[in-house]
C-alpha beads as a LAMMPS data file, in Angstrom:
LAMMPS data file: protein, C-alpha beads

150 atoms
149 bonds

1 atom types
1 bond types

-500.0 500.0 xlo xhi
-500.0 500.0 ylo yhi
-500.0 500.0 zlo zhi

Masses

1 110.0

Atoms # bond

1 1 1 341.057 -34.814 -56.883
2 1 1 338.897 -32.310 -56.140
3 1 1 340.927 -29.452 -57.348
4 1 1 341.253 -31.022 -60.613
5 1 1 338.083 -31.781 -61.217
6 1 1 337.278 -27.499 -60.201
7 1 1 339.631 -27.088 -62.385
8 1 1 338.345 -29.222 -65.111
9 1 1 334.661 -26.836 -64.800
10 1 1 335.967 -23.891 -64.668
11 1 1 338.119 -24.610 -68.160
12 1 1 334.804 -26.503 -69.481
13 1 1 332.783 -23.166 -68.713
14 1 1 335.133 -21.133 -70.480
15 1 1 334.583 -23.374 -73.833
16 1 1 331.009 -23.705 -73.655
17 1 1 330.787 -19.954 -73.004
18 1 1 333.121 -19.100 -76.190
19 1 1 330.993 -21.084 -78.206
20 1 1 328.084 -19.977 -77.178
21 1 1 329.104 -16.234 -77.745
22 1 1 330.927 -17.209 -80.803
23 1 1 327.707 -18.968 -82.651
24 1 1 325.141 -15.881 -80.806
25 1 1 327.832 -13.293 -82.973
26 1 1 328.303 -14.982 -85.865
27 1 1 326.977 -18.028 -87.579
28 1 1 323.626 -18.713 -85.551
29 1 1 322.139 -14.842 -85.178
30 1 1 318.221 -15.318 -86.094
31 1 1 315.709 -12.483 -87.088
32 1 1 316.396 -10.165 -90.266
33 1 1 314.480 -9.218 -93.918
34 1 1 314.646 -12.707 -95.577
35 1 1 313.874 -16.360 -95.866
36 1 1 318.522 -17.098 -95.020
37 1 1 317.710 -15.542 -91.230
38 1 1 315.526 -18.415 -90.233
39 1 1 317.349 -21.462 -91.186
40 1 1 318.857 -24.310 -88.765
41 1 1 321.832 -25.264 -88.299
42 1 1 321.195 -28.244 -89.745
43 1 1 320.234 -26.693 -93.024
44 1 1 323.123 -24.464 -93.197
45 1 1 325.283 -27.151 -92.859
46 1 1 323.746 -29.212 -95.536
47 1 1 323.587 -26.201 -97.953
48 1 1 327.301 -25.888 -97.472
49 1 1 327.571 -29.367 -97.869
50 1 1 327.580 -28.289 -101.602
51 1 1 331.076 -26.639 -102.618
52 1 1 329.662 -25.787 -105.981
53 1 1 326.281 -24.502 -105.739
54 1 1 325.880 -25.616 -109.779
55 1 1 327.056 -29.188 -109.140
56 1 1 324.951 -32.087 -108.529
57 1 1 326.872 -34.532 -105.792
58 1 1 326.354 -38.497 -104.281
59 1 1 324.823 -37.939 -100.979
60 1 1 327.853 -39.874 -99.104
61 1 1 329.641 -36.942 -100.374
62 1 1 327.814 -34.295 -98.888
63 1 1 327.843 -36.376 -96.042
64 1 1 331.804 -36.034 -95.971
65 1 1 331.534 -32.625 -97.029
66 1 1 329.604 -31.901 -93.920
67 1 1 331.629 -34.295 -91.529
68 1 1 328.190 -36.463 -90.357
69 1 1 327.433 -40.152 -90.926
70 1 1 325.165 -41.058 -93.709
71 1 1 322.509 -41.160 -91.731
72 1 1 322.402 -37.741 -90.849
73 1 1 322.673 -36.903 -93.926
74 1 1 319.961 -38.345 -95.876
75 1 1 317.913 -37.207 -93.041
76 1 1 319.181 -33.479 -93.977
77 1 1 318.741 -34.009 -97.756
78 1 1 315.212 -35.428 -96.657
79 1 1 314.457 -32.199 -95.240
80 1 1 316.316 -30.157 -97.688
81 1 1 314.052 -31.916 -100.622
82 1 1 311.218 -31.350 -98.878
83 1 1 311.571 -27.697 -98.256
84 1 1 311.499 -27.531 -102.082
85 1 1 315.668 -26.336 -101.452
86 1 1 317.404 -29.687 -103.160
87 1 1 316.115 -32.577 -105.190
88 1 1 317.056 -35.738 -106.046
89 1 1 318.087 -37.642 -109.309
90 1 1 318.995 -40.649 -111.003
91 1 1 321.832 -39.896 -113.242
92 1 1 321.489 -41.418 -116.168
93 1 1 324.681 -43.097 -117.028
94 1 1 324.432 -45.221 -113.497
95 1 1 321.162 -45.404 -112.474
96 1 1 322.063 -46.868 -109.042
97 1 1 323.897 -43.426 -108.348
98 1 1 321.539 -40.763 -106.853
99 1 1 323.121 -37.401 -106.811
100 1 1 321.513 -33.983 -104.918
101 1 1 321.445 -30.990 -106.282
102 1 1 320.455 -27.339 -105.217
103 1 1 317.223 -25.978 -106.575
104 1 1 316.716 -22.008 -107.633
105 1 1 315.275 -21.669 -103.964
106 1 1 318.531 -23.569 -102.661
107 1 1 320.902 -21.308 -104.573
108 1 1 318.991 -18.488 -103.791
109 1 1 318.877 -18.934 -99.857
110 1 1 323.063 -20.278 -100.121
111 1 1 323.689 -17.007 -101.764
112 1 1 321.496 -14.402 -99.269
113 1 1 323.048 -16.358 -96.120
114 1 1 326.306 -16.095 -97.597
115 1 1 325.887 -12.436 -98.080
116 1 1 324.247 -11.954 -94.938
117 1 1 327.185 -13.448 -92.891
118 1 1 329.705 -11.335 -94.743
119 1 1 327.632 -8.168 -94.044
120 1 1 327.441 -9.566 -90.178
121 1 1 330.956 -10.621 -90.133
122 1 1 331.944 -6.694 -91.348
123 1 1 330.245 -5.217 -88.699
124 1 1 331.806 -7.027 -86.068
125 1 1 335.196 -6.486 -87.306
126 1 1 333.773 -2.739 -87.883
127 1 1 334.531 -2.762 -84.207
128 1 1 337.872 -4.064 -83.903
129 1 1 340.997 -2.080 -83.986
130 1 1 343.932 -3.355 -86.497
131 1 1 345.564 -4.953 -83.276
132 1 1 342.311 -6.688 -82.385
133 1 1 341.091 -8.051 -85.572
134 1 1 344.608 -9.572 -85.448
135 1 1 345.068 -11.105 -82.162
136 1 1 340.965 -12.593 -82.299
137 1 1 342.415 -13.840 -86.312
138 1 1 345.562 -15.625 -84.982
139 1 1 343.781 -17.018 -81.507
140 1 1 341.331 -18.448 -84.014
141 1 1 343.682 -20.152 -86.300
142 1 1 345.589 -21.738 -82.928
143 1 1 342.168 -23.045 -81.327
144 1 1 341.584 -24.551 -84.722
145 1 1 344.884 -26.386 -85.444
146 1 1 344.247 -27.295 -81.660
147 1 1 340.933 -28.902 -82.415
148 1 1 342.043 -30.867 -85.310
149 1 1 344.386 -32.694 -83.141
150 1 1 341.763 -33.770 -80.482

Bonds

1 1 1 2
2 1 2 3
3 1 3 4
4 1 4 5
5 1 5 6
6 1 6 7
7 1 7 8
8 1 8 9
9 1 9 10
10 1 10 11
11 1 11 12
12 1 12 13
13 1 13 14
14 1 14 15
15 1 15 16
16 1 16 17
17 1 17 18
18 1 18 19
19 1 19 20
20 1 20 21
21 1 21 22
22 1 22 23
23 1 23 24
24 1 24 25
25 1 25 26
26 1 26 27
27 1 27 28
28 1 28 29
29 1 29 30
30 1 30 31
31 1 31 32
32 1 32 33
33 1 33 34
34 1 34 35
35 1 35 36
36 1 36 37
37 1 37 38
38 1 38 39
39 1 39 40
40 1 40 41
41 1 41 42
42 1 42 43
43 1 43 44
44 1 44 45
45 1 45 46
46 1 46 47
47 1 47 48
48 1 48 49
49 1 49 50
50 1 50 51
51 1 51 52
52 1 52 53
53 1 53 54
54 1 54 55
55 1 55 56
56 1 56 57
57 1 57 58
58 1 58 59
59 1 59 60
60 1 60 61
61 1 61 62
62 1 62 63
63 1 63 64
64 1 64 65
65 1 65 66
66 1 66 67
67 1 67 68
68 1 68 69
69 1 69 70
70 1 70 71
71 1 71 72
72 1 72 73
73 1 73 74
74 1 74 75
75 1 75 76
76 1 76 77
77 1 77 78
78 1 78 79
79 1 79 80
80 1 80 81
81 1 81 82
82 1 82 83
83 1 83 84
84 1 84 85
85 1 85 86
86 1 86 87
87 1 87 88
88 1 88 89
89 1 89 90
90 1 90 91
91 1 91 92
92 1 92 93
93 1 93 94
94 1 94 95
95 1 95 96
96 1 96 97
97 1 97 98
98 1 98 99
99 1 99 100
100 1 100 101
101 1 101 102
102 1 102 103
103 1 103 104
104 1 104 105
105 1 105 106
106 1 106 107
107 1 107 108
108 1 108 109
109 1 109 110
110 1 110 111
111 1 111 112
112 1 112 113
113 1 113 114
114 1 114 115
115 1 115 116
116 1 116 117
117 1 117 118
118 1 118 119
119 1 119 120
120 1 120 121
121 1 121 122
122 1 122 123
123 1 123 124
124 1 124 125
125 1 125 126
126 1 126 127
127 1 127 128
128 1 128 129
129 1 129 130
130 1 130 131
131 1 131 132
132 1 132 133
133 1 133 134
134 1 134 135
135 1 135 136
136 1 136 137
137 1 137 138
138 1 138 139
139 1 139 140
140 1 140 141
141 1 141 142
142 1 142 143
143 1 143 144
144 1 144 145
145 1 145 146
146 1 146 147
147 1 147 148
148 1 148 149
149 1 149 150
């Protein structure tokens, strides 16, 4: 029992310390010029929650969108709203439905994070040979499918 359980470690060690490098490289990485370097996770994810940065959604939705529970969410929108990043509305043909939608400041700090990743993500590959960018590409894809199944 013991062996399996070393064994068990030593493969959970290996996952937490991919992730951890993984989120430190990529989507995580703080400091930089502008207001996109200091947001939380939780932020990101709920500004991605959008898929069209010029569409106004139902928060269970964006709670989808973002695979959390509606709790979560509305706690996320809650902070989103009152970072002045996303409001809330009545829409007029249903008044029960209340819909989100990005503000300027939202759009604006979707749009620098999103360019700011790319620019990131460039660099990184910047250092990868054809062969590398490759192999790290299809490893991805295959811990991914592998994920969705578990």
């Amino acid at each position: 029992m013991s062996k399996k359980v070393d064994a068990l470690d030593t493969k959970l060690l290996i996952v937490r310390d991919f992730i951890d490098e993984f989120y430190n490289k990529t989507i995580f990485q703080k400091g930089g010029s502008n207001a996109a370097s200091d947001l939380t996770p939780s932020v990101i994810k709920a500004l991605f929650a959008f898929p069209d940065e010029n569409q106004a959604y139902p928060i269970g939705e964006l709670g989808r969108n973002a695979r959390v529970k509606s709790s979560t969410i509305t706690d996320m929108v809650d902070r989103l709203e009152r970072d002045g990043i996303a409001e809330r509305f009545k829409e007029d043909g249903d008044r029960r439905v209340i819909k989100v939608r990005l503000t300027a400041t939202g759009k604006k700090l979707r749009r620098e994070f999103s360019q700011k990743r790319r620019q990131e993500f460039a660099a990184l590959f910047a250092k990868l040979n054809h062969e590398e960018k490759n192999a790290l590409l299809h490893h991805l894809q295959g811990a991914y499918q592998i994920l969705r199944k578990i």
